[in-house]
VOZAFI-462717 format. One record per atom (N, C-alpha, C, O, CB): x, y, z; residue number from 1. Coordinates in Angstrom, 3 decimals. Glycine has a CB too. Layout:
BEGIN
<pt><x>X</x><y>Y</y><z>Z</z><num>NUM</num></pt>
...
This chain:
BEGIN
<pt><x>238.715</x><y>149.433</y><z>145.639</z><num>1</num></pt>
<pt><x>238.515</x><y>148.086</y><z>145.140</z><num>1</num></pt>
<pt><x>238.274</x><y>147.152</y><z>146.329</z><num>1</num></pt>
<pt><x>238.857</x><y>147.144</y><z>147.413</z><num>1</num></pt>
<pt><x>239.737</x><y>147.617</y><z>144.295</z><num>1</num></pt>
<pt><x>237.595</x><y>146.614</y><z>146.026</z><num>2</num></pt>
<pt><x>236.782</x><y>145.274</y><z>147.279</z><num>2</num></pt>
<pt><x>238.310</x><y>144.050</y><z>147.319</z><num>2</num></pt>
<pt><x>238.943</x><y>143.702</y><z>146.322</z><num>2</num></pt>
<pt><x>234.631</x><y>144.041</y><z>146.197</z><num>2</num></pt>
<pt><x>238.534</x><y>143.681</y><z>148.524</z><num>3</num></pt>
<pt><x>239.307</x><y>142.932</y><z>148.652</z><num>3</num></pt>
<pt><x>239.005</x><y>141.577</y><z>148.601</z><num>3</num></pt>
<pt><x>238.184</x><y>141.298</y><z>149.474</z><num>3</num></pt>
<pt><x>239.784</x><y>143.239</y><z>149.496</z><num>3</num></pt>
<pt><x>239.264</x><y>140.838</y><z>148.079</z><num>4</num></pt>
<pt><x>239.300</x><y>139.013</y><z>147.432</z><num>4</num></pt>
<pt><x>239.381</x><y>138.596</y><z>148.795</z><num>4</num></pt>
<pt><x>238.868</x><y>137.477</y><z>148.815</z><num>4</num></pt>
<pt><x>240.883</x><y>138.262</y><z>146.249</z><num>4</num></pt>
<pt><x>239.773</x><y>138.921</y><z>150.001</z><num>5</num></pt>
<pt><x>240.654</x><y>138.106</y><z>150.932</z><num>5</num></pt>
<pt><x>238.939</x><y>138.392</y><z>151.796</z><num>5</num></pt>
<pt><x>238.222</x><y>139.391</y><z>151.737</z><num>5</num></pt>
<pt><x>242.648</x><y>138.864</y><z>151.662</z><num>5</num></pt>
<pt><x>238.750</x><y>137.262</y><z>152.445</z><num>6</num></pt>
<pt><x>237.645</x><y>137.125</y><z>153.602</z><num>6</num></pt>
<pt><x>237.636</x><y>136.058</y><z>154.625</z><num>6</num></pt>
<pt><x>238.177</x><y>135.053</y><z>154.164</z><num>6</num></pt>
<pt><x>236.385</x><y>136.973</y><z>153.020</z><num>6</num></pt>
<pt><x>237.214</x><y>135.891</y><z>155.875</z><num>7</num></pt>
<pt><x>237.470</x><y>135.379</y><z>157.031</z><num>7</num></pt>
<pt><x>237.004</x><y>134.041</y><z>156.497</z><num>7</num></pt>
<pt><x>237.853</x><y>133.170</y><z>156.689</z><num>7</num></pt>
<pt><x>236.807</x><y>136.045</y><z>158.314</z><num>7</num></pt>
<pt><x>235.893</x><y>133.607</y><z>155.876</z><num>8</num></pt>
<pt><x>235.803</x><y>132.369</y><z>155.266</z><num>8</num></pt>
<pt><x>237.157</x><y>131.876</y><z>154.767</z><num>8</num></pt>
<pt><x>237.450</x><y>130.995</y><z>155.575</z><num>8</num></pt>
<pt><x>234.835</x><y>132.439</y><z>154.187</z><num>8</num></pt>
<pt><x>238.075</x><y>131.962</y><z>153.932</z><num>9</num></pt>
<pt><x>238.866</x><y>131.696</y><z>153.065</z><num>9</num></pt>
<pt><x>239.561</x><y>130.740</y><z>153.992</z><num>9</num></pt>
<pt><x>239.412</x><y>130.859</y><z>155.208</z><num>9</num></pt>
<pt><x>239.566</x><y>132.839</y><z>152.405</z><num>9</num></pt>
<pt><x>240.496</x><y>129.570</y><z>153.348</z><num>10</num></pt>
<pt><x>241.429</x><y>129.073</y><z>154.129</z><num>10</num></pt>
<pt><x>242.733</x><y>129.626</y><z>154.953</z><num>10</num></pt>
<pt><x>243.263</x><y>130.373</y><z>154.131</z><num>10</num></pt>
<pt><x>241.743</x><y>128.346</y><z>153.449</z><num>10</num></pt>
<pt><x>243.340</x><y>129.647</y><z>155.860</z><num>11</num></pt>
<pt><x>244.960</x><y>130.323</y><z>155.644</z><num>11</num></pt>
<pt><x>245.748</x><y>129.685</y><z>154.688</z><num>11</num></pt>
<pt><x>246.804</x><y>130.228</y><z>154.365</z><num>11</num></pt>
<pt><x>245.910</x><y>130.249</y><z>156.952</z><num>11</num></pt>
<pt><x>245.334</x><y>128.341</y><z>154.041</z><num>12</num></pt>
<pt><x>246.441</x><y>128.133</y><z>153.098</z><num>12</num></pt>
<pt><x>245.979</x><y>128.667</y><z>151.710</z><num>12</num></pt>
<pt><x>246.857</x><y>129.132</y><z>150.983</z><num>12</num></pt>
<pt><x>246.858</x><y>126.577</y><z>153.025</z><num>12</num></pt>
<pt><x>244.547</x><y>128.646</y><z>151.217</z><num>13</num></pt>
<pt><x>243.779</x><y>129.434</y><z>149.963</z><num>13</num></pt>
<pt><x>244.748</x><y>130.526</y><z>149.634</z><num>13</num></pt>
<pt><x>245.367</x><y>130.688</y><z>148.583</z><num>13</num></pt>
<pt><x>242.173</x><y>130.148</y><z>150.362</z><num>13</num></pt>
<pt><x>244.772</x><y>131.565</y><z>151.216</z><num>14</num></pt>
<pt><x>245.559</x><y>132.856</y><z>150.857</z><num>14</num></pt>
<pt><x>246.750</x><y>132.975</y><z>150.506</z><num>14</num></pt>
<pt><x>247.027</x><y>133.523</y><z>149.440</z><num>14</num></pt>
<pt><x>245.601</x><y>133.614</y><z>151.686</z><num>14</num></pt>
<pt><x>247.748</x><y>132.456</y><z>151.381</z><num>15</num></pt>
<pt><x>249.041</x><y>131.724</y><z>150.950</z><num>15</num></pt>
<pt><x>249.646</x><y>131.923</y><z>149.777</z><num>15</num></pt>
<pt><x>250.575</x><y>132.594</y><z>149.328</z><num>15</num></pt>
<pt><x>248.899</x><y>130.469</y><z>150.931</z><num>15</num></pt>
<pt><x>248.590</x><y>130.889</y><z>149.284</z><num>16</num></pt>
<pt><x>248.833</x><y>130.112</y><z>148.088</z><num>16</num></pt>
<pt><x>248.335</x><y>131.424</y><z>146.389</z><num>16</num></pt>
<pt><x>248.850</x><y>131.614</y><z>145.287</z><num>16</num></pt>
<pt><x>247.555</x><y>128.374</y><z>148.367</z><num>16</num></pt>
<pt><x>247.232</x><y>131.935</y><z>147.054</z><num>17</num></pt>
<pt><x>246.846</x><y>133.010</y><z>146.424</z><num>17</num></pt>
<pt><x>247.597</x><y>134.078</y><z>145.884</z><num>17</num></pt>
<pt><x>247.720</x><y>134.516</y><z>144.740</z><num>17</num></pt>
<pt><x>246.168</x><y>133.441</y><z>147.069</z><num>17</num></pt>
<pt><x>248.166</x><y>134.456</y><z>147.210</z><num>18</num></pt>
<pt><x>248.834</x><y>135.970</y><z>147.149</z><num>18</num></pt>
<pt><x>249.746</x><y>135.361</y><z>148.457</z><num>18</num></pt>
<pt><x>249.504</x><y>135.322</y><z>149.663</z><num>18</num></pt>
<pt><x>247.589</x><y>137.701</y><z>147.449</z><num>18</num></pt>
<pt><x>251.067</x><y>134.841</y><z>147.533</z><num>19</num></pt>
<pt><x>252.088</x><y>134.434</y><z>148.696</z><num>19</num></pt>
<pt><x>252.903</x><y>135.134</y><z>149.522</z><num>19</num></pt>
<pt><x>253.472</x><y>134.692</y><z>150.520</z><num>19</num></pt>
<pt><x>252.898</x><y>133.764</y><z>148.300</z><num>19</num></pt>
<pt><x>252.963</x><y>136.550</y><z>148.962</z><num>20</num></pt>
<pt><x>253.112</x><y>137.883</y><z>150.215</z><num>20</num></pt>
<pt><x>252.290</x><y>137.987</y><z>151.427</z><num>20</num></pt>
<pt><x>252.479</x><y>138.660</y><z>152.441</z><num>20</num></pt>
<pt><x>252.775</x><y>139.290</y><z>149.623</z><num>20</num></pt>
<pt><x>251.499</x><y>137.318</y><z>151.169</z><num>21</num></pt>
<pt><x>250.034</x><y>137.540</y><z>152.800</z><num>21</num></pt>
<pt><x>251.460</x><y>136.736</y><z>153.818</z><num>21</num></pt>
<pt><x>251.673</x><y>137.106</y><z>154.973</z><num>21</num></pt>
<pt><x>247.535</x><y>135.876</y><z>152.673</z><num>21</num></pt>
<pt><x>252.349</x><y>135.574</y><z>153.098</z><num>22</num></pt>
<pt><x>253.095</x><y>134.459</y><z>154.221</z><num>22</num></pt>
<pt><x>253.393</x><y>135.724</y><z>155.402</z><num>22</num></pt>
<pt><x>252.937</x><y>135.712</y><z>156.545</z><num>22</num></pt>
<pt><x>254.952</x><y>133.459</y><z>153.478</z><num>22</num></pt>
<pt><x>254.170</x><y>136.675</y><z>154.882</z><num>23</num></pt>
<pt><x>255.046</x><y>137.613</y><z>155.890</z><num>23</num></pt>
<pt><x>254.259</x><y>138.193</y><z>156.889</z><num>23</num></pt>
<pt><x>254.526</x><y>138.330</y><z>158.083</z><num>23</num></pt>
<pt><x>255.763</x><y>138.806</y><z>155.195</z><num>23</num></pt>
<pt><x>252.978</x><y>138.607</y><z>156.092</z><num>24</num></pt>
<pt><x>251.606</x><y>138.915</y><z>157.644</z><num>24</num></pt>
<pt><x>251.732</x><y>137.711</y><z>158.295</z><num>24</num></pt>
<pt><x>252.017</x><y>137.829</y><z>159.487</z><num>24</num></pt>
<pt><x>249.554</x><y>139.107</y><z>157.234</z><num>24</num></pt>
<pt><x>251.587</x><y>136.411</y><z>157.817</z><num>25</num></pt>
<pt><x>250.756</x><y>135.489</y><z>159.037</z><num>25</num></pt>
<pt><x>252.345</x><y>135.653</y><z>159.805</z><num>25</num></pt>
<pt><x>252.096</x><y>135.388</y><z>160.981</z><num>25</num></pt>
<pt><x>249.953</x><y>133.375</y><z>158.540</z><num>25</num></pt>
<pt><x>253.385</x><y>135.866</y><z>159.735</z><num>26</num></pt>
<pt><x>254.691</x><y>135.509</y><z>160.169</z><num>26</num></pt>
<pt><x>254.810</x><y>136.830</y><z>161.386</z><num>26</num></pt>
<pt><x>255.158</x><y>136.765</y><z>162.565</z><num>26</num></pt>
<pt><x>255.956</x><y>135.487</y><z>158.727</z><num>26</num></pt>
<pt><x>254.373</x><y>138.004</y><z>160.560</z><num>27</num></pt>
<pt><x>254.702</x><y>138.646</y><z>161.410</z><num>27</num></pt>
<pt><x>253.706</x><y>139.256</y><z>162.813</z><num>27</num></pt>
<pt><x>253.958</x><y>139.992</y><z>163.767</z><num>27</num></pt>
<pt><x>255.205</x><y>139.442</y><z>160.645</z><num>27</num></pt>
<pt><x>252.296</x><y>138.401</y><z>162.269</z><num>28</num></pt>
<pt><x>251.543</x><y>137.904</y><z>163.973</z><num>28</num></pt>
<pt><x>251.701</x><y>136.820</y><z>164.697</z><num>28</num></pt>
<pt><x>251.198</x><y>136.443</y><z>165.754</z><num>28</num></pt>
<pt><x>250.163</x><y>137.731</y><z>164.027</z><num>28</num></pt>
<pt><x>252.664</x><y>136.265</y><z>163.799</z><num>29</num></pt>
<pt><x>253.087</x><y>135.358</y><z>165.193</z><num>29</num></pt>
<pt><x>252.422</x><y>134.122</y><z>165.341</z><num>29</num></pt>
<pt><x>252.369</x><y>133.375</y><z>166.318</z><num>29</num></pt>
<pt><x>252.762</x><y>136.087</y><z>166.561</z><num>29</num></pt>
<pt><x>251.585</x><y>133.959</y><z>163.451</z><num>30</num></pt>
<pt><x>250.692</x><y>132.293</y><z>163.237</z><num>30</num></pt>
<pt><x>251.664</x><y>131.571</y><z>162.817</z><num>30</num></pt>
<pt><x>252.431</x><y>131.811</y><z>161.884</z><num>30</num></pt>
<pt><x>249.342</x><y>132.077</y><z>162.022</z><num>30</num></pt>
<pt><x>251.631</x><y>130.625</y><z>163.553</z><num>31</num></pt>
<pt><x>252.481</x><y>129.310</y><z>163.029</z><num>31</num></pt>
<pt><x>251.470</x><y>128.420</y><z>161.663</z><num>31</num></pt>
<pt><x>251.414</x><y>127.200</y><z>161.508</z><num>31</num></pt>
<pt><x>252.736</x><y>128.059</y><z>164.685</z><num>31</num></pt>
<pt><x>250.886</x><y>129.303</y><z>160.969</z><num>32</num></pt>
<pt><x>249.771</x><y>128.727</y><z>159.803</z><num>32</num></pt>
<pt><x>250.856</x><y>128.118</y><z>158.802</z><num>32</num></pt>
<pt><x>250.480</x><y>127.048</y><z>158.323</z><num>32</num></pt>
<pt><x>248.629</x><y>130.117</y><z>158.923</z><num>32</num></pt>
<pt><x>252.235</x><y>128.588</y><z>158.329</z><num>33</num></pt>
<pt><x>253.163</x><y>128.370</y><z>157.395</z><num>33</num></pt>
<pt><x>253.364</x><y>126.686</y><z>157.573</z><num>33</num></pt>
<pt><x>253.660</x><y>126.210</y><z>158.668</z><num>33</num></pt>
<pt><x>254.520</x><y>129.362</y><z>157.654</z><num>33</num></pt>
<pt><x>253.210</x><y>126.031</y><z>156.631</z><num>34</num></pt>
<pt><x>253.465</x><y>125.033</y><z>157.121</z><num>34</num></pt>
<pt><x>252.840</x><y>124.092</y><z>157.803</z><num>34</num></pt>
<pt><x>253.240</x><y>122.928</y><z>157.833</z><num>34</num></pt>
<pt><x>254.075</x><y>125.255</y><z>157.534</z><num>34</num></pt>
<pt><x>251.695</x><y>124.555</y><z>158.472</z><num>35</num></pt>
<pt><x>251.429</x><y>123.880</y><z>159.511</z><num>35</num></pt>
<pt><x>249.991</x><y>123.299</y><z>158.839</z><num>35</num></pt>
<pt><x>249.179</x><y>124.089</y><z>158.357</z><num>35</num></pt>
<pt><x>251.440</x><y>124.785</y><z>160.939</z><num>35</num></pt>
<pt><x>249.753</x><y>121.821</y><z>158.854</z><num>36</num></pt>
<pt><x>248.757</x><y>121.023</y><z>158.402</z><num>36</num></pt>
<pt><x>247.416</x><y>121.228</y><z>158.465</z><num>36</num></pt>
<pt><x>246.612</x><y>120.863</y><z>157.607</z><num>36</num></pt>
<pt><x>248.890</x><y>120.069</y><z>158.854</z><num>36</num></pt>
<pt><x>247.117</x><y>121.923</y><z>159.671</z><num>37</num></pt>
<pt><x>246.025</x><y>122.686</y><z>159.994</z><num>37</num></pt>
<pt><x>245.683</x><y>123.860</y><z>158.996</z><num>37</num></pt>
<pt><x>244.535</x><y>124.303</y><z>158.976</z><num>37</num></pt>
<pt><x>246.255</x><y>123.185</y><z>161.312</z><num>37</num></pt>
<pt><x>246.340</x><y>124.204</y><z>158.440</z><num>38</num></pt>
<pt><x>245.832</x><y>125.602</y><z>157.104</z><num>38</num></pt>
<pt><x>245.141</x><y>125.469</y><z>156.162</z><num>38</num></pt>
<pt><x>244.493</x><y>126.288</y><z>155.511</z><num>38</num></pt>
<pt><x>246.786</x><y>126.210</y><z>156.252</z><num>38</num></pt>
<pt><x>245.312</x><y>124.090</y><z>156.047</z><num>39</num></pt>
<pt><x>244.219</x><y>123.748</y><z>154.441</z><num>39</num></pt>
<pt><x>242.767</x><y>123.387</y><z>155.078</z><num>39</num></pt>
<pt><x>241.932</x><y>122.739</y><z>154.446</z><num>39</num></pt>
<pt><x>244.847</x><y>121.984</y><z>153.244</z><num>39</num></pt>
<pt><x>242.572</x><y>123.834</y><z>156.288</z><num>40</num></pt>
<pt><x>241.431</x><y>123.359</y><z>156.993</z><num>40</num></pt>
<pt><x>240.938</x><y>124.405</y><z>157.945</z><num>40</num></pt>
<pt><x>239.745</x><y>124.350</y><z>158.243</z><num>40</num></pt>
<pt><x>241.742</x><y>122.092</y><z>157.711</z><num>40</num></pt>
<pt><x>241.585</x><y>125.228</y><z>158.401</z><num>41</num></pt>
<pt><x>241.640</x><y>127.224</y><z>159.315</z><num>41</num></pt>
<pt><x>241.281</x><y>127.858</y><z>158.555</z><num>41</num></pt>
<pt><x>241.993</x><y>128.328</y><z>157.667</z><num>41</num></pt>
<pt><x>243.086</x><y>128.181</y><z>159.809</z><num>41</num></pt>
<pt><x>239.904</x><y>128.080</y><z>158.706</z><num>42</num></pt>
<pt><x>239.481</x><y>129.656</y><z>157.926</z><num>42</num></pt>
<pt><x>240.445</x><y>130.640</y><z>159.039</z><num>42</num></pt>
<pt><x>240.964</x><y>130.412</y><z>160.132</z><num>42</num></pt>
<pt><x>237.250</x><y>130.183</y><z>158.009</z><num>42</num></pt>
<pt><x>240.359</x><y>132.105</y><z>157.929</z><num>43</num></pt>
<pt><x>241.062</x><y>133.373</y><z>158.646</z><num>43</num></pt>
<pt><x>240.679</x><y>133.320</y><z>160.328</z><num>43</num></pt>
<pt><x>241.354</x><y>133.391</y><z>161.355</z><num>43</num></pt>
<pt><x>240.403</x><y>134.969</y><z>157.883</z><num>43</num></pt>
<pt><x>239.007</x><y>133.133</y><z>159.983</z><num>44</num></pt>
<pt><x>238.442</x><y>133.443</y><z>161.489</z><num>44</num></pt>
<pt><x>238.575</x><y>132.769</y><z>162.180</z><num>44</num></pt>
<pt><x>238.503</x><y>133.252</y><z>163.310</z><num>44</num></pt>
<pt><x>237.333</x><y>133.640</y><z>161.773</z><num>44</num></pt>
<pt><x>238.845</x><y>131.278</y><z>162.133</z><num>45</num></pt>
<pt><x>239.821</x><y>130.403</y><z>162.780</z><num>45</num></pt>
<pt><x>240.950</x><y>130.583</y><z>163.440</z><num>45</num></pt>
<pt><x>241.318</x><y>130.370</y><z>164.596</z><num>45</num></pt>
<pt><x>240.170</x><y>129.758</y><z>162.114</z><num>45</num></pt>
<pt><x>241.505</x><y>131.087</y><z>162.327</z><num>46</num></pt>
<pt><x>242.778</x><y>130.894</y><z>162.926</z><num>46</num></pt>
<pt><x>243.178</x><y>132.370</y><z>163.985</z><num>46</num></pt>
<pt><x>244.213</x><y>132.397</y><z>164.650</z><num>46</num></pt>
<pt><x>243.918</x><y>130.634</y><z>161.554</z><num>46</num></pt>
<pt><x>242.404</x><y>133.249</y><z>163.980</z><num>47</num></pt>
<pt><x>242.120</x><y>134.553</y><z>164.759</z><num>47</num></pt>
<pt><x>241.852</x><y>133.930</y><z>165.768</z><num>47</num></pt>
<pt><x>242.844</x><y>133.939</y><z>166.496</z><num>47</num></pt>
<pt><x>241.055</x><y>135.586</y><z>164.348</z><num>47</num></pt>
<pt><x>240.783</x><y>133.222</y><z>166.343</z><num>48</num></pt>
<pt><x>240.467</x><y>132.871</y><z>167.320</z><num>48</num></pt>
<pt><x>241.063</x><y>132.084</y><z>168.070</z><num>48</num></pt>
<pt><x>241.050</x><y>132.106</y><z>169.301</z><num>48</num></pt>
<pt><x>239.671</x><y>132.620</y><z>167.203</z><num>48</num></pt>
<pt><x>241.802</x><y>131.097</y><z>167.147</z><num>49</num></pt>
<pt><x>243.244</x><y>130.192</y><z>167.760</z><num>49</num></pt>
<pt><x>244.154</x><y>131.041</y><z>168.439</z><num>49</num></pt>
<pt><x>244.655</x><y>130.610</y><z>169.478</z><num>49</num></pt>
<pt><x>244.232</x><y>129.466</y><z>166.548</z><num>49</num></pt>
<pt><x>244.524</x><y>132.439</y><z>167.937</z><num>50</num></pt>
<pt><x>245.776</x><y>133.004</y><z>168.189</z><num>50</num></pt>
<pt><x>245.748</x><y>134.015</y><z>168.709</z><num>50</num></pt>
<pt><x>246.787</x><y>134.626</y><z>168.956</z><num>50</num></pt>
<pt><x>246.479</x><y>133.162</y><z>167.305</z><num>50</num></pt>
<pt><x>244.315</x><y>134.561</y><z>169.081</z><num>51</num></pt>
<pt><x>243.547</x><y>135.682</y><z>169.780</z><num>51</num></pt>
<pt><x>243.740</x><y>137.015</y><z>169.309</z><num>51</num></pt>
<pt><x>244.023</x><y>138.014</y><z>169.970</z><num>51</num></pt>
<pt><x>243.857</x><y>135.730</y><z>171.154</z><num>51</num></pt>
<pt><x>243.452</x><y>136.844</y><z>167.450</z><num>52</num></pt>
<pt><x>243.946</x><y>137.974</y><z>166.912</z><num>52</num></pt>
<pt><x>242.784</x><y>138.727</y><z>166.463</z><num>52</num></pt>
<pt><x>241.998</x><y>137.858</y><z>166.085</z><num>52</num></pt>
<pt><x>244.914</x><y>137.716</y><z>165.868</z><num>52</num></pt>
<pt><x>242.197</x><y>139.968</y><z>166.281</z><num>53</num></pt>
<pt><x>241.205</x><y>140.739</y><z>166.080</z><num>53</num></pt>
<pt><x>241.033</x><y>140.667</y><z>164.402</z><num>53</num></pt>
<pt><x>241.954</x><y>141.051</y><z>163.681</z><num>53</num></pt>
<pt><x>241.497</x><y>142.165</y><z>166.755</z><num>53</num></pt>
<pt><x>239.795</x><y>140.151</y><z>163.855</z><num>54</num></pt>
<pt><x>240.133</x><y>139.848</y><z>162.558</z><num>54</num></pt>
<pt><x>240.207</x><y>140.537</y><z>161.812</z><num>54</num></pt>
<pt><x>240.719</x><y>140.232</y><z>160.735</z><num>54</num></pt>
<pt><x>239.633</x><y>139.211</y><z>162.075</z><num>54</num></pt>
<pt><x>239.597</x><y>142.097</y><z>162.130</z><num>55</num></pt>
<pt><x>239.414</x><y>142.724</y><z>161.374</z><num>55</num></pt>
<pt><x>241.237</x><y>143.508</y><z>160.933</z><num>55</num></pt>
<pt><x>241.558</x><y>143.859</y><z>159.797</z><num>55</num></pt>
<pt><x>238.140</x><y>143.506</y><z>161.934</z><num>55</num></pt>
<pt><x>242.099</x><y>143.598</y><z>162.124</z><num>56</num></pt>
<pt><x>243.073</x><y>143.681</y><z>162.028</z><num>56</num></pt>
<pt><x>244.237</x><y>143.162</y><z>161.121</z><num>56</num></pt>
<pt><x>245.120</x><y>143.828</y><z>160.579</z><num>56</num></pt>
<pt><x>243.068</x><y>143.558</y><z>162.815</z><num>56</num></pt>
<pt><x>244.017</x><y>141.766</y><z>161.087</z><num>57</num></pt>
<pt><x>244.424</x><y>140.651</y><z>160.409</z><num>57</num></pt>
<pt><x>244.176</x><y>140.734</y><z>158.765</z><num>57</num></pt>
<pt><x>244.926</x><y>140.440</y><z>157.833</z><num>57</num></pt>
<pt><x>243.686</x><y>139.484</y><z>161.053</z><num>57</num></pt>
<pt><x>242.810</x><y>141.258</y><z>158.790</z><num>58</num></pt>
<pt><x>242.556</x><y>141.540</y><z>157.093</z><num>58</num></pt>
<pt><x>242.774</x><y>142.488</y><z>156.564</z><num>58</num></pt>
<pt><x>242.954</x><y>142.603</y><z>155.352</z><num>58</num></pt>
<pt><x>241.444</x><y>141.482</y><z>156.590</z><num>58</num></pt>
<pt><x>242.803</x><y>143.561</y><z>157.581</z><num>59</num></pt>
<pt><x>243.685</x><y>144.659</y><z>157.216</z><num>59</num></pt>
<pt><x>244.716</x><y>144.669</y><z>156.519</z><num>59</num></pt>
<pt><x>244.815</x><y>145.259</y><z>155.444</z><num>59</num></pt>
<pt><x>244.073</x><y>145.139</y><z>158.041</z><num>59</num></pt>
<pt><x>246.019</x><y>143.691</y><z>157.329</z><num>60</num></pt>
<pt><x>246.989</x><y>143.559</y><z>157.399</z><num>60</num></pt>
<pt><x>246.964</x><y>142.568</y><z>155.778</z><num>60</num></pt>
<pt><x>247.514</x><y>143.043</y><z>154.784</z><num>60</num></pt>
<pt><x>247.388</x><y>143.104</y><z>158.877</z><num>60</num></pt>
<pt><x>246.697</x><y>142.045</y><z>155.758</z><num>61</num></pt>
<pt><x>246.628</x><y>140.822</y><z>154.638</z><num>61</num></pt>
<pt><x>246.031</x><y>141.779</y><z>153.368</z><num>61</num></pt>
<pt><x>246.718</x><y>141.912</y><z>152.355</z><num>61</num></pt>
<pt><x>245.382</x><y>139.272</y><z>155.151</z><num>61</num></pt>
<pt><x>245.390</x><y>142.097</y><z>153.427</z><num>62</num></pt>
<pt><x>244.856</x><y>143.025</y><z>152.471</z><num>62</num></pt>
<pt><x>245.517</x><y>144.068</y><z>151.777</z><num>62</num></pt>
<pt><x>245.559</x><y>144.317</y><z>150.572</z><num>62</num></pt>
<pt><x>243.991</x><y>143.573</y><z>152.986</z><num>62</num></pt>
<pt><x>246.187</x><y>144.812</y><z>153.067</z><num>63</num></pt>
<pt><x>247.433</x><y>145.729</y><z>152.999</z><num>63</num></pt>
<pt><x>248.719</x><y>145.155</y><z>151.594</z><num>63</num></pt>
<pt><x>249.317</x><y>145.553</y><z>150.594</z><num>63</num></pt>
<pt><x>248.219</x><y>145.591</y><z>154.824</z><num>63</num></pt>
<pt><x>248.516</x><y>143.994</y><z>152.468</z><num>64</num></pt>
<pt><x>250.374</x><y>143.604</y><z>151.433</z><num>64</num></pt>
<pt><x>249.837</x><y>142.888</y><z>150.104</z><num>64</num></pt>
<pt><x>250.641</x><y>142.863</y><z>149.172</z><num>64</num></pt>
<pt><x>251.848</x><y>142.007</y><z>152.461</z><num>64</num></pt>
<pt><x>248.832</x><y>142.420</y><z>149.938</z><num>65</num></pt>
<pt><x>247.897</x><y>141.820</y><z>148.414</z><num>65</num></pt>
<pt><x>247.660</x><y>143.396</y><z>147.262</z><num>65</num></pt>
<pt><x>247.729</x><y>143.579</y><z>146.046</z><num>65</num></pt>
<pt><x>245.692</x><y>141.045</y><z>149.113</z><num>65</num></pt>
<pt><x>247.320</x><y>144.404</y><z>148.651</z><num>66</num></pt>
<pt><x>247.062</x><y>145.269</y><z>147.202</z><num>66</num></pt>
<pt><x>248.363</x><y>145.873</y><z>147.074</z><num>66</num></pt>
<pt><x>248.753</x><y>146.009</y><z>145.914</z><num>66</num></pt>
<pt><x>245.767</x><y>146.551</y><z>147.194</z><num>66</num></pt>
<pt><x>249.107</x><y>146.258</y><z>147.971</z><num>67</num></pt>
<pt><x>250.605</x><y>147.187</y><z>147.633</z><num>67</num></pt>
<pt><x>251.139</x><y>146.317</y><z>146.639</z><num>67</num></pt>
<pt><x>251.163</x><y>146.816</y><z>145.514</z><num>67</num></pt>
<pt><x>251.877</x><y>147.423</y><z>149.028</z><num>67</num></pt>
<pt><x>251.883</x><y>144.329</y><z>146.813</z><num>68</num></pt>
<pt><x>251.754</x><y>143.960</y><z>145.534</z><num>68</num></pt>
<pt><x>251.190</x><y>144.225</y><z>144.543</z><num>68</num></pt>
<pt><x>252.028</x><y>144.464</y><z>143.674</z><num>68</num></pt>
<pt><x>251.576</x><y>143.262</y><z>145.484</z><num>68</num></pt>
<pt><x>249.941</x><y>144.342</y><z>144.087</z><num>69</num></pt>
<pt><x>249.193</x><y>144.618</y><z>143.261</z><num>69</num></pt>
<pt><x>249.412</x><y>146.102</y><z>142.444</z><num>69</num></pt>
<pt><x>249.163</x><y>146.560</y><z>141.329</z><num>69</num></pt>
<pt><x>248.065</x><y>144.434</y><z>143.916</z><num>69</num></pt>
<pt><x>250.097</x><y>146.597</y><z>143.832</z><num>70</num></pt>
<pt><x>250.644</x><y>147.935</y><z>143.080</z><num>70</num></pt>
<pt><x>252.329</x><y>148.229</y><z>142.128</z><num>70</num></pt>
<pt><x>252.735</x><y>148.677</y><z>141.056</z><num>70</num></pt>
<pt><x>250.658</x><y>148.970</y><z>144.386</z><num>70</num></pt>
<pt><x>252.856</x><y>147.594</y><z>143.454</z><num>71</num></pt>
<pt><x>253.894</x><y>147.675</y><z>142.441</z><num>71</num></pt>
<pt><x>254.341</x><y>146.437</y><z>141.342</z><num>71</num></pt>
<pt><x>255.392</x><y>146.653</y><z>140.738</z><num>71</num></pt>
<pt><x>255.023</x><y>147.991</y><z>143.229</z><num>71</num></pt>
<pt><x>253.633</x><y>145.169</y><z>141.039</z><num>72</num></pt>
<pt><x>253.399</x><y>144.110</y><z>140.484</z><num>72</num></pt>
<pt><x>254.474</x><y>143.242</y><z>140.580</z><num>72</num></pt>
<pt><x>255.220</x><y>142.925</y><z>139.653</z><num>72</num></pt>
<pt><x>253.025</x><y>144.312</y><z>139.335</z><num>72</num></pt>
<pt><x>254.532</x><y>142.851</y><z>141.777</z><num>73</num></pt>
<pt><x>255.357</x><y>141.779</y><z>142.164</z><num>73</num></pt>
<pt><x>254.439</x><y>140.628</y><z>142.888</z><num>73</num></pt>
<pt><x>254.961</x><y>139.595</y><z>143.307</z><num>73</num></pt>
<pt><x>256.515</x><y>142.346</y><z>143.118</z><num>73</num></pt>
């Protein structure tokens, strides 16, 4: 299945989307939670702010959207 989540998207879109992605941005170390700048940081933004490889990042985000998705929480 094709993943919803793309480097266009906001960091707060996702968030807000699929609020399990919070614990990825937390556990690279984006201060996106919260922070005023999210409703305005695409993914690829905020990669480049934080010198994170994006493809990594969507991995990661992608990862915890579909395992939710699996066990339906």
């Amino acid at each position: 299945m094709k993943s919803d989540i793309h480097l266009g998207l906001t960091c707060d879109d996702v968030m807000r989307r699929w609020p399990a992605t919070i614990r990825t941005f937390l556990d690279f170390g984006m201060g996106c939670v919260g922070c005023p700048i999210a409703g305005f940081h695409t993914l690829m933004d905020a990669c480049e702010e934080h010198g994170i490889e994006p493809d990594r990042l969507l991995a990661a985000l992608d990862g915890e959207r579909s395992r939710r998705l699996t066990i339906g929480v």
